[in-house]
C-alpha positions in Angstrom: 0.0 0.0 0.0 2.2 3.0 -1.0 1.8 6.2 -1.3 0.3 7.6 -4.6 2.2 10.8 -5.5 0.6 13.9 -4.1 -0.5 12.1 -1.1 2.2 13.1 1.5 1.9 17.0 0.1 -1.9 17.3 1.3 0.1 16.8 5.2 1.8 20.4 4.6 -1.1 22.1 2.8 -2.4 25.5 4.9 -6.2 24.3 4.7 -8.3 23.5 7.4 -8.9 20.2 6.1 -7.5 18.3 2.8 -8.2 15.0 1.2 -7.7 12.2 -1.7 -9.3 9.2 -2.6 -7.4 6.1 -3.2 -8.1 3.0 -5.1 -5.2 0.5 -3.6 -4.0 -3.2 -4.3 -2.9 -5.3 -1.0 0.8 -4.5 0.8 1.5 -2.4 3.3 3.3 1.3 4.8 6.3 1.9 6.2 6.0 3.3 9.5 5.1 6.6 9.6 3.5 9.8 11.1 1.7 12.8 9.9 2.2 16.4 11.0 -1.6 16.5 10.8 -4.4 14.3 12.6 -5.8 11.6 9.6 -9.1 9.9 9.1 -9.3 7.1 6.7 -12.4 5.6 5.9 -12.8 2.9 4.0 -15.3 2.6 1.4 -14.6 -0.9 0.1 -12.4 -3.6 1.3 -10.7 -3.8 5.0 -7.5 -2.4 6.7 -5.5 -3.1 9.7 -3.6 -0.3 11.0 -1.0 -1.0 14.1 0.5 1.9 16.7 2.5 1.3 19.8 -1.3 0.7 21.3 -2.0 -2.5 19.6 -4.0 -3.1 16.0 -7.3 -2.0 14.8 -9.1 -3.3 12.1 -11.2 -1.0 10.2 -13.9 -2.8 8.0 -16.2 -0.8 5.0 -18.8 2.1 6.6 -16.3 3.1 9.3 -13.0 4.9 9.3 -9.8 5.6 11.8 -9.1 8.5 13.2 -5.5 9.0 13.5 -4.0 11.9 16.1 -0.9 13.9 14.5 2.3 12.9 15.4 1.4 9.1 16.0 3.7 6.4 14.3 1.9 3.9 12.5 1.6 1.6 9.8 -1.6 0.3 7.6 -1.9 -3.1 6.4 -4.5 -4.4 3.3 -5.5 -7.8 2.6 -6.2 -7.0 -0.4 -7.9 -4.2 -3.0 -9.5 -1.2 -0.9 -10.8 1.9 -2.0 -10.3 4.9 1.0 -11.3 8.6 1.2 -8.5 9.7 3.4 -8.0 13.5 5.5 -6.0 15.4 7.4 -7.1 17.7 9.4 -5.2 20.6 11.3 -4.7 19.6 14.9 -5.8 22.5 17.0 -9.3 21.6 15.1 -9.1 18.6 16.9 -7.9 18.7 20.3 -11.3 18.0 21.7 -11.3 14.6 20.1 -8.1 13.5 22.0 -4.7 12.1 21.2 -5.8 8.1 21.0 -6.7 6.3 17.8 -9.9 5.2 17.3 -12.5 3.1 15.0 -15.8 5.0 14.2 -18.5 4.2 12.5 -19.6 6.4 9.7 -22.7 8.1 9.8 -24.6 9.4 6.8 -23.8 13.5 7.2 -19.9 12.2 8.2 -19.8 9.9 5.2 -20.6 13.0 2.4 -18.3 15.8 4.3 -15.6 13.2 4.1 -16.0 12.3 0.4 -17.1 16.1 -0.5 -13.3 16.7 1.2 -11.7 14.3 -0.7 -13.1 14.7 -3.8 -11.4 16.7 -7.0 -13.6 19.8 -6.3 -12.8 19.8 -2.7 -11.6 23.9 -2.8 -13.9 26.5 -1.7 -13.9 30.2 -0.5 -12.3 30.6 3.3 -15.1 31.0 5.0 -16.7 27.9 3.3 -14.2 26.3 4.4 -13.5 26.7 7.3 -17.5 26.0 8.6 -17.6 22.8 7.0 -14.7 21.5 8.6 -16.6 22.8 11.8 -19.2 20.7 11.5 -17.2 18.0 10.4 -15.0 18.0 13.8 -19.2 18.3 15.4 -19.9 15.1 13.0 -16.3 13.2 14.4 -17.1 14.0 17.7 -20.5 12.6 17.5 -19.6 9.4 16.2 -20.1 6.0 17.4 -16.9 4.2 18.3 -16.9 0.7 17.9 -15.0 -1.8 19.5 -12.1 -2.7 17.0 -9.6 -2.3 18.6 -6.8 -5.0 20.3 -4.6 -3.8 22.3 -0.8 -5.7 23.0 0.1 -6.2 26.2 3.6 -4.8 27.1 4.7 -8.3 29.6 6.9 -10.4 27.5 5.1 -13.8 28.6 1.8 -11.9 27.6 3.0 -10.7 24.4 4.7 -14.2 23.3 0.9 -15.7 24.4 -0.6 -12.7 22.4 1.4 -13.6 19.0 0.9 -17.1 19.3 -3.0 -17.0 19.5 -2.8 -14.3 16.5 -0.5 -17.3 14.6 -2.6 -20.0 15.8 -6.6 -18.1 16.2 -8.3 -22.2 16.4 -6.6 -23.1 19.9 -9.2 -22.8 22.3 -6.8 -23.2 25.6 -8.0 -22.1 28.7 -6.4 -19.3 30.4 -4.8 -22.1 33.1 -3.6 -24.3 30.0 -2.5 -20.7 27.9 -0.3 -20.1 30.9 1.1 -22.8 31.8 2.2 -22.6 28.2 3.9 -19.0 28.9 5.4 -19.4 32.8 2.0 -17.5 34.7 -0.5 -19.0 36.6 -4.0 -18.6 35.7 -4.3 -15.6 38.2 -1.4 -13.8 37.7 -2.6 -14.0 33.6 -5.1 -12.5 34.8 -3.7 -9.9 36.6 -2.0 -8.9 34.0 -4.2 -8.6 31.3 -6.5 -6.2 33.1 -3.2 -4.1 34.2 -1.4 -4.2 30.3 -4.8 -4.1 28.1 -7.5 -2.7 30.8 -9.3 -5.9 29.7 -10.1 -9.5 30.8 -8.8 -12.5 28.9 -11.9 -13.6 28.0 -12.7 -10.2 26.6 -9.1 -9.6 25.1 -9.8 -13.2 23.2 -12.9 -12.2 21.6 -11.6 -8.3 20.2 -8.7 -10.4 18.7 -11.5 -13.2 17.3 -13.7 -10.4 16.1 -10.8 -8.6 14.2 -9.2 -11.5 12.7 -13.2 -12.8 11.7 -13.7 -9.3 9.7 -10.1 -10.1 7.8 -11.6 -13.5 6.5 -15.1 -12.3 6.0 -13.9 -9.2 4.0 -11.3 -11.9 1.8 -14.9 -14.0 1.1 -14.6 -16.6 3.1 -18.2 -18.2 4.5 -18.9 -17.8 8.0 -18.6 -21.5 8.8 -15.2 -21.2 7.2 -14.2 -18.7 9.6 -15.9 -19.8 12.6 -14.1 -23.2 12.1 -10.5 -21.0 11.2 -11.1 -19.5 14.6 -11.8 -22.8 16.5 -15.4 -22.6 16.9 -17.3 -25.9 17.7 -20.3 -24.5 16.3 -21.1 -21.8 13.3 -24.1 -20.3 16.0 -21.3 -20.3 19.1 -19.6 -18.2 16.5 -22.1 -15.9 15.4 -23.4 -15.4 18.8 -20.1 -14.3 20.1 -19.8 -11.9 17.1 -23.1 -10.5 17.3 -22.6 -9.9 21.3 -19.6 -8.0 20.6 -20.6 -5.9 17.1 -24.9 -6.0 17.2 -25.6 -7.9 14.0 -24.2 -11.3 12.5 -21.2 -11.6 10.4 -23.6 -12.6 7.3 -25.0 -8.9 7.7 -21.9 -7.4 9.0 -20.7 -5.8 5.2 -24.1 -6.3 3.6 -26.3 -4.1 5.0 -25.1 -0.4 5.4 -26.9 0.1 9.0 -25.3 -3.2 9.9 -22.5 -2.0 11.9 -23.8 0.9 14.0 -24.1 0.3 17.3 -27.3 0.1 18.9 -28.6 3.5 21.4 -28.7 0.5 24.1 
């Protein structure tokens, strides 16, 4: 995934907001940062973007929002297509200095492809509203719960990257530590310290990310229930639908699928 020329110019440009939208193949960044704060969203296909704070995965309807100064690399899968802007940091300060997924609301959706479209100049003033209610529109929407963070203990990061090499071994967390020098309780410990999660819950955002990667490649939902160690496909789809509000079947069909439910 490199760089189409042009693209690393729109970081330096004296607008309140700038944008391009890019048609991609599979590969991947180098690690980088951007002088201004970046949201990709991604109209087709699926990306995986990694920071010091762990991986997201960013399916079709949502996009991340990436702080300035942040170093960070994107990985595809394969073809994407992404509206991509950056946005002056002091317009953004409000919305924090952490990465996140959101999910893409209608009004969102047409200020970011209005921005990163070829006609995306206007007068000053113009300007400088609509990015306004764009940073209202950012701060409004619904975060969704994509991300998985690494945990900074060696034992639980060499646990970490062998259940993201080997997603189908469904140890417990007694048999998982065993396997890494930590009892069941110190595991746990851990976890909730390096992640601010459980195990459990840790298991499932890695599940629920790696499930979007072989849904968005084609693969059926039994396939990927059964790639993720699942007994059953409805053990599967219960645990995704718990976690995201609709089934992977829906997931990238159906363009209200993903946003989360006012409950």
């Amino acid at each position: 995934m490199t760089k189409r020329p042009g693209e690393g110019e729109l970081d330096t440009v004296a607008r309140p907001v700038v944008g391009v939208s890019l048609a991609l193949r599979r590969g991947e960044t180098d690690v980088h940062r951007h002088r201004k704060s970046q949201l990709m969203y991604v109209l087709d296909g699926l990306i995986t973007l990694e920071t010091g704070d762990g991986l997201w995965v960013v399916p079709p309807r949502c996009a991340i929002w990436i702080p300035s100064g942040i170093d960070h690399f994107a990985r595809a899968a394969g073809p994407i297509h992404v509206a991509s802007l950056y946005v002056q940091p002091e317009l953004v300060a409000s919305l924090g200095g952490h990465c996140r997924v959101l999910f893409v609301q209608p009004l969102l959706r047409e200020l970011v492809i209005r921005f990163a479209g070829p006609e995306h100049r206007g007068d000053a003033g113009r300007e400088q509203r609509l990015a306004m209610v764009l940073v209202d529109e950012l701060l409004s929407a619904p975060e969704q719960p994509l991300h998985l963070p690494m945990p900074m203990d060696r034992r639980l990061r060499r646990l970490a990257e062998a259940m993201l090499e080997a997603p189908s071994e469904r140890l417990t967390a007694e048999q998982w530590g065993d396997r890494v020098g930590a009892s069941q309780r110190t595991l746990a410990r851990l976890f909730q310290r390096d992640t601010g999660m459980s195990f459990g819950r840790w298991r499932q955002q890695l599940q629920v990310g790696l499930a979007l990667q072989h849904l968005a490649a084609g693969e059926s939902v039994t396939q990927v229930g059964l790639a993720l160690g699942y007994e059953s496909t409805s053990a599967f789809i219960a645990m995704f639908r718990r976690l995201l509000g609709t089934t992977p079947a829906r997931y990238f069909d159906a363009p209200e699928a993903t946003a989360p439910s006012s409950g």
